[in-house]
N, C-alpha and C positions, 0 to 999 in steps of 0.2 A: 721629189718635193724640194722648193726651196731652204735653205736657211732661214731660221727666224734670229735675229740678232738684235738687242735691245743694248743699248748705251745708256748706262744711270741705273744705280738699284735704290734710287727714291720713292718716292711715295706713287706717282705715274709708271713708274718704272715695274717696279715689284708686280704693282696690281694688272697690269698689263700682263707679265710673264702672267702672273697665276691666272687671268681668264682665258690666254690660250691653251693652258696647259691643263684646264676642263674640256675642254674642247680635243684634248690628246694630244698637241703641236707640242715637239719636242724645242726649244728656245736656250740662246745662249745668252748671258746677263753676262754684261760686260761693266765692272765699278773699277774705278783706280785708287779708291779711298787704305787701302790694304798697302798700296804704294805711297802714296802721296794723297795728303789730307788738304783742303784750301782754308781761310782764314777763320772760317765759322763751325768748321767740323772739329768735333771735339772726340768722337769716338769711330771705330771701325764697323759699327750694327749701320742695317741696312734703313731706309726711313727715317731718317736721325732728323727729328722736329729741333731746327735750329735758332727759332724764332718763340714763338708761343708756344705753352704746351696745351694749348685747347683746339678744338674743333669745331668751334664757335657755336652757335645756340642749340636750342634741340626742341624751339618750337617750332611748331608745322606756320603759325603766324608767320614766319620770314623766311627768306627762297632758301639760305643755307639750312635749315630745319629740314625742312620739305626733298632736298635736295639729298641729303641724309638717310633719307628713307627711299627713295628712288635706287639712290645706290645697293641700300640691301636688299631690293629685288634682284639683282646682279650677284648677289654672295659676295659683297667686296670684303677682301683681305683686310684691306686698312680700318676696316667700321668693325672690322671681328677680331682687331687689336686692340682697337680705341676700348670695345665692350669690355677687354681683358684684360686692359691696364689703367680704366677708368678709376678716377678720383672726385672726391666732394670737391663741386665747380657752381653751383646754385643751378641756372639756366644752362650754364656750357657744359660741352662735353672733353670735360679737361680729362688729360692722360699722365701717368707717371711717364715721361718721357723713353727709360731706359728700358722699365717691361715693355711699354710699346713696341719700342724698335728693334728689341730681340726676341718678341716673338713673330714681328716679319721677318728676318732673320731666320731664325729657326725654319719658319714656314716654305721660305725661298730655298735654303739649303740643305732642306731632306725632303725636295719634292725631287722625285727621280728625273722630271721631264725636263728639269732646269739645270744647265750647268754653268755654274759661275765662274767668270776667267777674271782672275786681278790684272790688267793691262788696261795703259791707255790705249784709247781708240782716234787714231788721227789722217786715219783713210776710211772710206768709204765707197764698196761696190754698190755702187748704185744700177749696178747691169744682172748680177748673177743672185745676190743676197737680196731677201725682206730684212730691211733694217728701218726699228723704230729708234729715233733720236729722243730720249725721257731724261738729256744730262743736266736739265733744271738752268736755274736761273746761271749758276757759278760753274758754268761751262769751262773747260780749260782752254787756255788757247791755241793751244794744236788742233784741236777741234773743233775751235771759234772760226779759224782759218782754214778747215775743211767743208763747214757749213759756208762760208761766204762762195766756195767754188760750187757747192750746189744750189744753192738759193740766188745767188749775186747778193749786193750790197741792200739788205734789207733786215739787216739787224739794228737793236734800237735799245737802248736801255733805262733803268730807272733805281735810284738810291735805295735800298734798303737799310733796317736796320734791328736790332733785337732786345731786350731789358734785362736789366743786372737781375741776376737770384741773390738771395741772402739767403742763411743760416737762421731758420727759428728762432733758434733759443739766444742767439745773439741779441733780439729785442725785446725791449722793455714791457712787456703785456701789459703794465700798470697806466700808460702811455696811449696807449689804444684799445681799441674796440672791436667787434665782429659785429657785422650787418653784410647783407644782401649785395650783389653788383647790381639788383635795377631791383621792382619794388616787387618782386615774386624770388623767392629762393630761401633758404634756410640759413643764410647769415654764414657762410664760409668763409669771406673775406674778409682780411686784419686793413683795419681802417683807421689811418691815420688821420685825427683833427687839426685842423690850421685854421686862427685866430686872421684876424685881418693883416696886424703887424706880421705876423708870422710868415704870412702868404706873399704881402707883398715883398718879404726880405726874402723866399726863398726863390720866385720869380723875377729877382734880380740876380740875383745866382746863378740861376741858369741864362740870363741873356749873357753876363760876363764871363760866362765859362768855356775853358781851354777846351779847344776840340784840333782832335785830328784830323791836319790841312789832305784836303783833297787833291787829288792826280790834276796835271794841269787842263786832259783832257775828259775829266767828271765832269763837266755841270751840277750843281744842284737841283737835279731832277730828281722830285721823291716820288713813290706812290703814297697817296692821300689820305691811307691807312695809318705808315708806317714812317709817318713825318716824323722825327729825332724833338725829344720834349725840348730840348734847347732852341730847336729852332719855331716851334709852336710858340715857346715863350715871348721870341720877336717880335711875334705878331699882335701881341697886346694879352694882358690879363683877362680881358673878357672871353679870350680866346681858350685860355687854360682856364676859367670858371664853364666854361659850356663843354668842354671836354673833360682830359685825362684826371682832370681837379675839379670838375664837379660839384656840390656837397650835394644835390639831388636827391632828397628818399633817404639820406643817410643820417638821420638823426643819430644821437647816442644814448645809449642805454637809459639817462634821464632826461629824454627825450628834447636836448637842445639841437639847435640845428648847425653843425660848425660854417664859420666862414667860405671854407674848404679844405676838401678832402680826399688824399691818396690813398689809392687802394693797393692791395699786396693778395695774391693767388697761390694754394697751393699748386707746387710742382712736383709733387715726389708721392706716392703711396704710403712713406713712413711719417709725410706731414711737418718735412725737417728742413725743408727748402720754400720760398715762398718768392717769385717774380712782381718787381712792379707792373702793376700793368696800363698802360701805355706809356712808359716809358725809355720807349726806344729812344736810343741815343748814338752819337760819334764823340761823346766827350771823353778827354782823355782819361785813363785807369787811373791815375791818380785825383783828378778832378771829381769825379763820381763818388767816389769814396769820400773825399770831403764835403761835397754838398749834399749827398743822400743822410748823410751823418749828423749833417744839421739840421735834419728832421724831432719831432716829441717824439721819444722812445727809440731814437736811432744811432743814438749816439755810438755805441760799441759794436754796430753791426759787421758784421764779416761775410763779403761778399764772395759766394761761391763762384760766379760765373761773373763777368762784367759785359755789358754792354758792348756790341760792334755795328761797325756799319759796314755794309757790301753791295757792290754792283751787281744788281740782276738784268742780265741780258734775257730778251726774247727773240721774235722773228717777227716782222710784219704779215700775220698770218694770212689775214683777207686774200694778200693779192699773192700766196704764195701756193697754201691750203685748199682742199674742197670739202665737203662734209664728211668725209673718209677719214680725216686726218692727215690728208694723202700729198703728197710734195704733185700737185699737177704735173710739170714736164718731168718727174722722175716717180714713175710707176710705183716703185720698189720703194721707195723712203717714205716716211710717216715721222711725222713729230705727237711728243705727248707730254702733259706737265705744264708746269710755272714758265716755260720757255717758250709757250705759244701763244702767250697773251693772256693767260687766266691767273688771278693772284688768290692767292688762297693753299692751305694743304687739303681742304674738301677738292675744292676746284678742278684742281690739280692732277688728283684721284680720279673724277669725274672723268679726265680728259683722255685720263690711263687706260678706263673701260672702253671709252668710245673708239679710242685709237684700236683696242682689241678687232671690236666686231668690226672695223674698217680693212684689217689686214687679214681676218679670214676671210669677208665676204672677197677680195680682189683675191686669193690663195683658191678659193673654191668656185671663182667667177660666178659669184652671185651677187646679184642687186641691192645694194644697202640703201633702203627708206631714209630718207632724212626723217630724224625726231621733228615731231612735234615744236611751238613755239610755246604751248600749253604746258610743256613739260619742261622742269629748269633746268635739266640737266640738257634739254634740246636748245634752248635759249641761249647758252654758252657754246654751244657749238657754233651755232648758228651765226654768233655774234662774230665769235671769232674766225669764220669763214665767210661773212659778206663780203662779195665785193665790192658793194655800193661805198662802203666805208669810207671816207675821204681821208679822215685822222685817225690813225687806231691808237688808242690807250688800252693798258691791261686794265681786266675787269673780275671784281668777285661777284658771285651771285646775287641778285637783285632782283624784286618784285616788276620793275621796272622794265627788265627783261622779256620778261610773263607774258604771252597774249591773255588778256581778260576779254573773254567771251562775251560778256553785259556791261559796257560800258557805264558808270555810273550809279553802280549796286553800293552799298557800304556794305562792310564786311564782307565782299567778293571771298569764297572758298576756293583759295588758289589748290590748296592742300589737294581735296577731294577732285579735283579736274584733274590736276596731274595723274593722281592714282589710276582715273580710268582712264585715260590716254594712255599711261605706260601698260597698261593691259593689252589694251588694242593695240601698242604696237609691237607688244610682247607677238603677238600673232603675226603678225604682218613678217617675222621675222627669226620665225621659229626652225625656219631653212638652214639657216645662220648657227642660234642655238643648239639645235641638236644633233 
């Protein structure tokens, strides 16, 4: 039997090793973070959520919900971390970061079938070895430049970026308030009120604020998530009242409605950490610290982590990929993760599983079914392996996605169609499975 080699022990990466290794396939996990860390890793556990620490919704109403549950017909690893390191999030499936990643961690490094090698990876047998590439968006570049010799020149990239945490007890509680992030939840979120004056001086802050000059070959190309608040700010106040500032549903306690309003997430299980959230940023450490400061109730705050921003590389999957996950003219290679065009840590996951059952069924030369378009977690596949595609942009899971069966229903049950699709393709592919 061949080699199974896996490159990246992230969130594609991991889950990937653990569904071959139900399956019995002995796998080598290959991470270089034990050597050398890149600008947004902050520790040596495996899955290290370097952005948000949620998993975004957990209703079946929207594709990530839905998506969610798909995955735990699979036994994923990463949704049996999130359960075990889950924290009060309202609607999200927010996690304490650090249980999170060390209980994949733990999971990955006392399953016997997995052996982890700390080395970078900057060759590739693409002739003798099954080798899945899961090195996420922050590729290195010895390996950037081994992917371009098997793929050719069809890499592409996009800005990302992540939001300061603070220390609880550093703010003022007498300053703010708790309510909901949207108009269902149990009021977890520390909610900062801003006045008219207040808003618009703090929104001029951020357009004149110092940020860290980009590489001469970045462009400012964000994804449309994970847009840096300072540069939201540019695009006008109505911009940040319909977003990250809000005041929506967010009345206060006696019951006024602020001008606008920042919200703040727990991050930690002891309740000691809190992220702004959407406040991805490139402003400088210094800068952040004085404008988040001149928030009501911010003034002393002490900020645990600051904001960064990073280059995420993917691959133009359409015209490289098949449904397999499979590199077309290279049999043996497989991509999985944030590197294939999907953006999300769900997503991402998602792509981990699929890249699985892609590299036994070609190990065991059996026929792998394309999922469903019914099914979200098919729709991402799907997406990310047309080739009709003329422009690919990465994409998170979306309803949008979806084939809806009755065109024109309201309240179409995306939820319940998926469930019975992924039954029926449970069968269709049980060869695979067992």
């Amino acid at each position: 039997m061949k080699d199974i080699k896996i490159i990246g022990a992230g969130l594609a990466g991991c889950e990937s090793a653990y569904q071959l290794t139900k399956k019995g396939y002995k796998v080598k996990l290959y991470e270089i973070k034990e050597i050398k860390r890149n600008d947004v890793q902050k520790t040596n556990l495996f899955a290290e959520l370097v952005c948000s620490n949620t998993l975004r919704s957990k209703s079946f109403k929207n594709a990530v919900g839905i998506l969610k549950e798909e995955m735990k017909q699979f036994g994923s690893l990463i949704l049996k971390a999130a359960e075990f390191a889950k924290i009060p999030g309202d609607d999200a499936l927010a996690v304490d970061r650090e249980i999170f990643s060390n209980f994949i961690t733990q999971a990955i490094k006392t399953n016997s079938n997995i052996e982890v090698v700390s080395q970078e990876v900057d060759k590739i047998d693409d002739e003798n070895d099954i080798t899945l590439i899961a090195s996420g968006p922050l590729t290195t570049d010895n390996l950037q430049i081994e992917i371009q010799r098997l793929i050719g020149n069809q890499k592409m990239y996009f800005l990302d970026a992540s939001s300061p945490i603070i220390e609880k007890d550093s703010i003022d509680m007498t300053k703010v308030y708790k309510n909901s992030r949207h108009k269902t939840g149990d009021g977890e979120y520390i909610c900062v009120p801003l006045n008219e004056q207040e808003f618009e001086s703090f929104a001029q802050k951020l357009r004149n604020a110092q940020t860290i000059e980009l590489k001469n070959f970045e462009k400012e190309i964000y994804f449309k998530g994970c847009q840096p608040i300072e540069a939201i700010a540019k695009l006008g106040n109505k911009i940040l009242l319909r977003g990250p500032l809000s005041p929506n549903n967010l009345e206060t306690p006696d019951n006024k409605k602020p001008f606008a309003v920042v919200q703040l997430r727990q991050d930690d299980v002891k309740d000691s950490l809190y992220n702004f959230v959407g406040f991805q940023t490139n402003m400088k450490w210094p800068e952040q610290k004085i404008i988040l400061s001149s928030l009501p109730g911010m003034q002393n705050i002490k900020i645990s982590r600051y904001g960064v921003m990073h280059k995420n590389n993917y691959i133009n999957s359409p015209k490289i990929l098949n449904h397999k996950l499979q590199v077309m003219r290279k049999k043996n290679v497989f991509f999985a993760g944030q590197i294939t065009g999907v953006e999300g840590y769900v997503e991402s996951t998602a792509i981990g599983i699929m890249a699985a059952l892609g590299i036994i069924a070609t190990i065991e030369n059996k026929k792998l079914p394309k999922m469903p378009n019914t099914i979200v977690m098919g729709s991402l596949v799907n997406y990310i392996t047309n080739s009709k595609i003329k422009k690919f942009n990465p994409m998170k899971a979306n309803l949008g996605l979806v084939d809806k069966l009755t065109p024109g229903v309201e309240n179409y049950d995306y939820y319940s169609k998926s469930k019975e699709d992924l039954l029926r393709y449970f069968k269709d592919i049980q060869n695979i499975l067992n």
